[in-house]
Wavefront OBJ file of the C-alpha trace (Angstrom):
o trace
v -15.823 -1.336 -8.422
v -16.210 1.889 -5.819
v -16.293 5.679 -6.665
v -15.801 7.906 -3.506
v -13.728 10.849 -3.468
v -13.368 14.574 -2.168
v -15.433 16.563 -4.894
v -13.335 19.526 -5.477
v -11.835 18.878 -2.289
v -14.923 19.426 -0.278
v -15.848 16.682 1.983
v -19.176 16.331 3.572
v -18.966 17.977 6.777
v -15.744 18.596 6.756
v -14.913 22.860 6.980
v -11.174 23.971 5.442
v -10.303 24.650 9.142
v -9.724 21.086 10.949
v -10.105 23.116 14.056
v -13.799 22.875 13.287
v -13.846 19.253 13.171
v -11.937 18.411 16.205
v -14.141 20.473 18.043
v -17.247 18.908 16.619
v -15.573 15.519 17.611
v -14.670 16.664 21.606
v -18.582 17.536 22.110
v -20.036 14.133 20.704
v -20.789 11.582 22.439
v -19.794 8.141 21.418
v -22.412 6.064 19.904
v -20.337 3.203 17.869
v -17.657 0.917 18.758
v -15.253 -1.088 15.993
v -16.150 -3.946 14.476
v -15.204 -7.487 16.124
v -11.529 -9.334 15.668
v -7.653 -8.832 16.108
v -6.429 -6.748 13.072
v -5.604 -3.156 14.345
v -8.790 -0.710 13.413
v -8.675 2.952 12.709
v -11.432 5.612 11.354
v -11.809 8.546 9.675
v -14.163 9.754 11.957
v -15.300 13.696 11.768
v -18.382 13.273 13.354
v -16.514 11.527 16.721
v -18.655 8.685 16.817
v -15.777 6.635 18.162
v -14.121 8.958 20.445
v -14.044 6.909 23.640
v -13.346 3.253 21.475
v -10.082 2.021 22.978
v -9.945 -0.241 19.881
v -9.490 2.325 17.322
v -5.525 3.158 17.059
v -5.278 4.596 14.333
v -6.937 8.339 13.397
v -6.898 9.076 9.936
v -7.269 12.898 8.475
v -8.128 14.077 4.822
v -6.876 17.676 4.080
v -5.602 19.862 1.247
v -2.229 21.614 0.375
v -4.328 24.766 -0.186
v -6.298 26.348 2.470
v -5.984 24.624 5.357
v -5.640 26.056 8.773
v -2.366 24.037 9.556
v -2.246 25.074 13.667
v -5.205 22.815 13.731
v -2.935 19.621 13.101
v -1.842 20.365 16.466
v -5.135 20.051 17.851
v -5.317 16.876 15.964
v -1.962 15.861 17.791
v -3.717 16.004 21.160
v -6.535 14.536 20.542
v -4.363 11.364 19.224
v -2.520 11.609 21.995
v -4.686 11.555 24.812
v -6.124 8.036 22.739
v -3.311 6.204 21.772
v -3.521 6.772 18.416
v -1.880 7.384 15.756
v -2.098 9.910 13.007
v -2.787 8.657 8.936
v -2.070 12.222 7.064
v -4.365 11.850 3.862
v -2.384 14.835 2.092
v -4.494 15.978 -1.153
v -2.815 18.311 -3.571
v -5.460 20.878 -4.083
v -7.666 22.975 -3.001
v -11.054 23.500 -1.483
v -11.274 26.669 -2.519
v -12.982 25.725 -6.194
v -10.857 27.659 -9.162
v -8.559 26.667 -11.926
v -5.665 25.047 -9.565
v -8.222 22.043 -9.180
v -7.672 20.603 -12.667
v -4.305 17.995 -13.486
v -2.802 20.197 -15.880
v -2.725 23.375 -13.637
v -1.267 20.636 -11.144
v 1.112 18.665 -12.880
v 2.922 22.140 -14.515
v 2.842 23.347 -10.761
v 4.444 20.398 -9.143
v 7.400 20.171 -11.729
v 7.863 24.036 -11.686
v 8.547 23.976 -8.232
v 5.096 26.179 -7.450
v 3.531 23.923 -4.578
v 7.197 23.473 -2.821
v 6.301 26.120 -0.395
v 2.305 24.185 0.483
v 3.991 21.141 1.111
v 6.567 22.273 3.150
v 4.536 24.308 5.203
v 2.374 21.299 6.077
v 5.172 19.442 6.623
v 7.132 21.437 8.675
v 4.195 21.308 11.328
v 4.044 16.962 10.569
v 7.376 17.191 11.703
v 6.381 18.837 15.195
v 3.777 16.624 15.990
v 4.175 14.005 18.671
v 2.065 11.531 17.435
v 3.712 8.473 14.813
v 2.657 10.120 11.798
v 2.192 8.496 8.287
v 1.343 10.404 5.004
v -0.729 9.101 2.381
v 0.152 11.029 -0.615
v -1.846 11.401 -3.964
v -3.645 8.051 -3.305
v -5.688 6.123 -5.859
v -3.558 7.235 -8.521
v -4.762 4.083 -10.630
v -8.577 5.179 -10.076
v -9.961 6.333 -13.694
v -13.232 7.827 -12.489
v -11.912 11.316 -12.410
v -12.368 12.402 -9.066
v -9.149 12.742 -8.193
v -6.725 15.268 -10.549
v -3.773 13.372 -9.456
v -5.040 10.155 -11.277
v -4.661 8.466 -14.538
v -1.375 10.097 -15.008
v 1.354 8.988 -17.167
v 3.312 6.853 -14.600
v 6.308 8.391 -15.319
v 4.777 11.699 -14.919
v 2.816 10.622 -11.292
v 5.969 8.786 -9.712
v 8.376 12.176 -10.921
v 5.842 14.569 -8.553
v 5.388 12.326 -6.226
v 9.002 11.549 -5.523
v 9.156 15.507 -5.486
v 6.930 16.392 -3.134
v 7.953 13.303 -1.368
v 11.326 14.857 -0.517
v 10.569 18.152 0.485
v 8.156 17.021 3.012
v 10.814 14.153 4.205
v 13.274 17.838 4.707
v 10.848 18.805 6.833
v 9.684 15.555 8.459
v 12.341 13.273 8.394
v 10.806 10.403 10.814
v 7.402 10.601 9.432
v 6.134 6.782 7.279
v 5.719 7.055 4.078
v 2.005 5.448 2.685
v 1.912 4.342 -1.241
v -1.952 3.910 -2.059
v -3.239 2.845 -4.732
v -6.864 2.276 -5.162
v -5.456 -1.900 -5.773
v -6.475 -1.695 -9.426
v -4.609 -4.216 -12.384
v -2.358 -1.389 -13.149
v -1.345 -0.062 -9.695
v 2.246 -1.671 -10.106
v 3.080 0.700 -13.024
v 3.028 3.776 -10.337
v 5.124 2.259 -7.891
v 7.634 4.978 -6.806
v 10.269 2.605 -5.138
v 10.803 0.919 -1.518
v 12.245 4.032 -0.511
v 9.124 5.705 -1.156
v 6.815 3.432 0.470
v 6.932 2.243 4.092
v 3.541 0.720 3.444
v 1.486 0.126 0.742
v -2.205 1.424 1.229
v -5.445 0.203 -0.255
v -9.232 0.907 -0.719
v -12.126 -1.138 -0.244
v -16.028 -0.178 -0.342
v -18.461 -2.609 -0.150
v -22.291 -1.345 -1.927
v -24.766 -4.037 -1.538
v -27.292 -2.259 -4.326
v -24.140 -1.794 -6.912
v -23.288 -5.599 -5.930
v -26.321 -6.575 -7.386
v -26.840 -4.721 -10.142
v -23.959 -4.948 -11.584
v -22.672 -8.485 -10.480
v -25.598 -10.355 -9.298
v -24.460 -10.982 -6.057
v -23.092 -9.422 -2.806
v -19.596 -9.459 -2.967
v -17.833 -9.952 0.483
v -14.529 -8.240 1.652
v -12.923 -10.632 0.650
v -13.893 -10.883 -3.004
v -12.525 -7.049 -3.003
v -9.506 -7.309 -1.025
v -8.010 -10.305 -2.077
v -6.631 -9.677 -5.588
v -5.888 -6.343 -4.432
v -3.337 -7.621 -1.703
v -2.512 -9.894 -4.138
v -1.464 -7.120 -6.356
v 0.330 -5.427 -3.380
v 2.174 -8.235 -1.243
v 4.401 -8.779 -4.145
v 6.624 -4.979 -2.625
v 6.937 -7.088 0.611
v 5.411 -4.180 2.388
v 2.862 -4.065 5.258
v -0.580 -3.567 3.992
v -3.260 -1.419 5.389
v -6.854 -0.679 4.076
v -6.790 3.023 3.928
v -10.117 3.869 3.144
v -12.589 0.813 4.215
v -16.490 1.093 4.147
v -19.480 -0.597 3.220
v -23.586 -0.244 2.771
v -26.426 -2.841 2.551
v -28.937 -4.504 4.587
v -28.446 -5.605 7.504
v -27.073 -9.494 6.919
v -24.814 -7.834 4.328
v -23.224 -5.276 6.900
v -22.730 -8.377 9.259
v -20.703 -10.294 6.921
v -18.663 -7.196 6.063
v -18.443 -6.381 9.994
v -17.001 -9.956 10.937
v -14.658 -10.283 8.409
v -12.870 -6.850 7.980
v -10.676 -7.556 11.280
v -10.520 -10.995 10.777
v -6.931 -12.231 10.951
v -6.533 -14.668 8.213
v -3.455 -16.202 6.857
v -4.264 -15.178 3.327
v -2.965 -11.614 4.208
v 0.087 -12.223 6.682
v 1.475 -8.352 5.622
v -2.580 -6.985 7.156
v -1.369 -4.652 9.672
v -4.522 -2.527 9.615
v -7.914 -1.553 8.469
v -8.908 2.282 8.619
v -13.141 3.106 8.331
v -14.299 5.916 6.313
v -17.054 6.900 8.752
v -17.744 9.834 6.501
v -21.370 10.668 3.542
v -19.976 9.807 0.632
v -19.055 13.379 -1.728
v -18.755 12.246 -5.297
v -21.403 10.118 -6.388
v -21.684 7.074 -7.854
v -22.321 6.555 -11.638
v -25.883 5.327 -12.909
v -27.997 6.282 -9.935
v -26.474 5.213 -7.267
v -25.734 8.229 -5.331
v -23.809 8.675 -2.839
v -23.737 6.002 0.237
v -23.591 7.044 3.449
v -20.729 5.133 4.628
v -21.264 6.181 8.590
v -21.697 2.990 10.787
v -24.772 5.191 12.257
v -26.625 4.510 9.215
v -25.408 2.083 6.700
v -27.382 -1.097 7.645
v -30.649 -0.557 4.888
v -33.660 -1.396 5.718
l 1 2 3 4 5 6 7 8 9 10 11 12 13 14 15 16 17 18 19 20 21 22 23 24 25 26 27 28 29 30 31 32 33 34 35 36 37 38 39 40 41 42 43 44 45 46 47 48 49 50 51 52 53 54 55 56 57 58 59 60 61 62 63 64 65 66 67 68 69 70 71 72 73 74 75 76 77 78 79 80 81 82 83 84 85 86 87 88 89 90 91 92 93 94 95 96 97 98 99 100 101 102 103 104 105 106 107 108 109 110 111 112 113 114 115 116 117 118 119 120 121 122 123 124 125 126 127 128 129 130 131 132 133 134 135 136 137 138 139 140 141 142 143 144 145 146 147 148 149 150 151 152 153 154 155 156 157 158 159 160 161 162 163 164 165 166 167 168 169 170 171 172 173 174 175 176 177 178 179 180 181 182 183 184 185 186 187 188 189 190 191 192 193 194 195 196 197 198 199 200 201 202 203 204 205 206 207 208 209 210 211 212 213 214 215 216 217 218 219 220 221 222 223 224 225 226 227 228 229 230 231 232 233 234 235 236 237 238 239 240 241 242 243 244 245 246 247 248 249 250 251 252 253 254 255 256 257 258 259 260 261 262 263 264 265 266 267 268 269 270 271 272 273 274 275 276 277 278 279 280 281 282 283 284 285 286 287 288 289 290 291 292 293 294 295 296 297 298 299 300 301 302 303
């Protein structure tokens, strides 16, 4: 089990103007490179500890419909380009501005009276600019039952209705953009499957907490035990798979398992096309005392 998430919509570090963040990232300097093997590795990376990696080809972004300062995607644009990379869209339908439009009901009765139309489209409409591949993950971990996420634990009818509706007005605007299903890969995920025309690839999470691992199960688990009956669960839409959201904390032998097997290609998962780090604090905390794990590859090998 993992809880991570975007309390409110406020991620650590991360300001509502993405201008801020890319400009963070252009003065670091690069301290980290991807882990070892052949599957293709991206990041969610606000701090720019991989800015000069040639490995990482994928760049992965998390921001609201609400509140965002949309020229910055263009900024974001560049910066892919002049890397190689391409842009993951993590689209979240709030925002992080902290008021009454940040619960499910408010959200749900906005979606299906046509209120958000307009914040969707207007993100869109620059998507469809960019010059970047762009792919947008859209109300992901629908299936989580935490509640972080106000999107989640929805009737499936009601989830795959607004998200085919929201869906289309940003395909108006964006016609050649992919299209990323995510579910967090729990039992359930199938029930709030949208359709193959909704879902150029089917995203997934994985996080990896050596001190939950062994409270709870009594053991580290390895990728593997996390991933596998989750691309189980999604190989079955004949889909490419990617691990949207990957991270992991523990001592040091723990990280190196994690580190030599997350770009391992293996014929158990012949639909892998790519594994995306969430080089990020965690925001939402885990339950019972665990906190919140610093999922940055500057800091999560334990002592």
């Amino acid at each position: 089990m993992e809880l991570r998430g975007q309390s409110g919509g406020l991620r650590k570090g991360v300001a509502s103007a993405l201008a801020t963040v890319l400009g963070a990232i252009l003065t670091a300097a690069a301290v980290q490179a991807a882990p070892p093997g052949d599957v293709p590795f991206g990041v969610y990376d606000p701090d720019g500890d991989f800015i000069d990696d040639k490995q990482v080809v994928i760049e992965e972004l998390f921001l609201p419909w609400e509140d965002v300062y949309l020229p910055s995607l263009n900024d974001a644009d560049a910066y892919a380009l002049e890397r190689n990379r391409a842009l993951l869209v993590t689209l979240e339908p709030w925002t992080w501005s902290r008021s009454e439009r940040n619960t499910a009901q408010y959200l749900r009765r906005g979606i299906f009276a046509g209120e958000y139309d307009a914040n969707m489209k207007a993100v869109c409409d620059v998507l469809g600019t960019l010059k970047s591949p762009v792919t947008l993950r859209f109300m992901h971990e629908m299936d989580d039952r935490s509640g972080q996420f106000i999107w989640s634990g929805w009737k499936p009818d009601d989830y795959i209705a607004a998200y085919k509706r929201m869906v289309d007005v940003c395909k108006a605007s964006a016609p050649n953009i992919t299209l990323m299903w995510s579910p967090l890969g729990n039992e359930d995920m199938d029930t709030y499957y949208p359709g193959d025309d909704y879902a150029d690839l089917i995203g997934l999470t994985v996080f990896g907490l050596q001190a939950w691992d062994q409270a709870k199960i009594g053991r580290d688990q390895t990728f593997d035990d996390i991933f596998a009956p989750r691309y189980e669960r999604a190989s079955k839409y004949g889909k490419p798979v990617v691990v949207a959201e990957l991270g992991y904390v523990g001592k040091e032998g723990y990280v190196n398992d994690w580190d030599n097997s997350v770009r391992k290609t293996k014929a158990e998962y012949p639909n892998l096309v790519g594994v995306v780090y969430f080089n990020q604090l965690e925001v939402y905390p885990w339950p019972e005392g665990f906190g919140q794990p610093d999922w940055r590859v500057k800091n999560h090998i334990l002592e």
